[in-house]
C-alpha positions in Angstrom: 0.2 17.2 11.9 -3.2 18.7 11.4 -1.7 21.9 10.5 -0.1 20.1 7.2 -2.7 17.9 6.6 -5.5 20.5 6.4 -2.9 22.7 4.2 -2.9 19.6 2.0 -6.6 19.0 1.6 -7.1 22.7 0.8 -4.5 22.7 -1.9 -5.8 19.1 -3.2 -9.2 20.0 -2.9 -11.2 17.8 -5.5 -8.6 15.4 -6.0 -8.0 14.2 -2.5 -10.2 13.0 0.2 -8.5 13.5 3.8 -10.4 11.8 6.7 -9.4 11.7 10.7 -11.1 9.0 12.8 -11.4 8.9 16.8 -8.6 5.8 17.7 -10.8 5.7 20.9 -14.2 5.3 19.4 -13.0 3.6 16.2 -10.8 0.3 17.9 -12.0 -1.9 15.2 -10.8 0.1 12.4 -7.7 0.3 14.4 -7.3 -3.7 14.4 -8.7 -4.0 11.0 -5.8 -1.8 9.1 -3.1 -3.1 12.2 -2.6 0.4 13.3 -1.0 0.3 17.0 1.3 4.0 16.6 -0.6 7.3 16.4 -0.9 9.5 14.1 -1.4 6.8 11.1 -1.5 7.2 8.2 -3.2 4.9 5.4 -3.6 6.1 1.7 -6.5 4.4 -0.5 -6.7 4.3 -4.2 -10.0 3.2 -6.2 -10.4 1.5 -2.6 -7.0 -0.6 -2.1 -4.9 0.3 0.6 -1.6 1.6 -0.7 0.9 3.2 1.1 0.6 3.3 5.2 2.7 5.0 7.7 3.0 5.6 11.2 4.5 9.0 13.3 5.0 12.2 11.9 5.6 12.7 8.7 6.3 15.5 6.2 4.4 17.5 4.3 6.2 16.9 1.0 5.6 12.8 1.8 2.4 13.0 2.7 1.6 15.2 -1.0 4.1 12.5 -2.7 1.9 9.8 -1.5 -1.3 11.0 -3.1 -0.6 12.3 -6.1 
């Protein structure tokens, strides 16, 4: 997944903040957004939680979700 995801925030660079967190250091943020499947994924706008999904997912969702 990192492959697309980095390929993303080079192309959305400026528009788009992407951010990876350690599942084993970071259990609370984990419990806080009820993610039990990795990878997850959780898109924010103006701070609300708006679209989350779990497993892999494709590039063109992943672009459709933050645009």
């Amino acid at each position: 997944m990192m492959p697309i995801v980095d390929k993303l925030a080079e192309e959305l660079k400026g528009k788009v903040h992407f951010m990876k967190i350690n599942a084993d250091a970071n259990k609370e943020i984990l419990s806080l957004y009820g993610i039990d499947e990795i990878p997850s994924f959780l898109v924010f706008k103006k701070g609300l939680l708006t679209q989350k999904a779990t497993g892999l997912q494709e590039e063109a969702s992943i672009k459709k979700w933050v645009e």
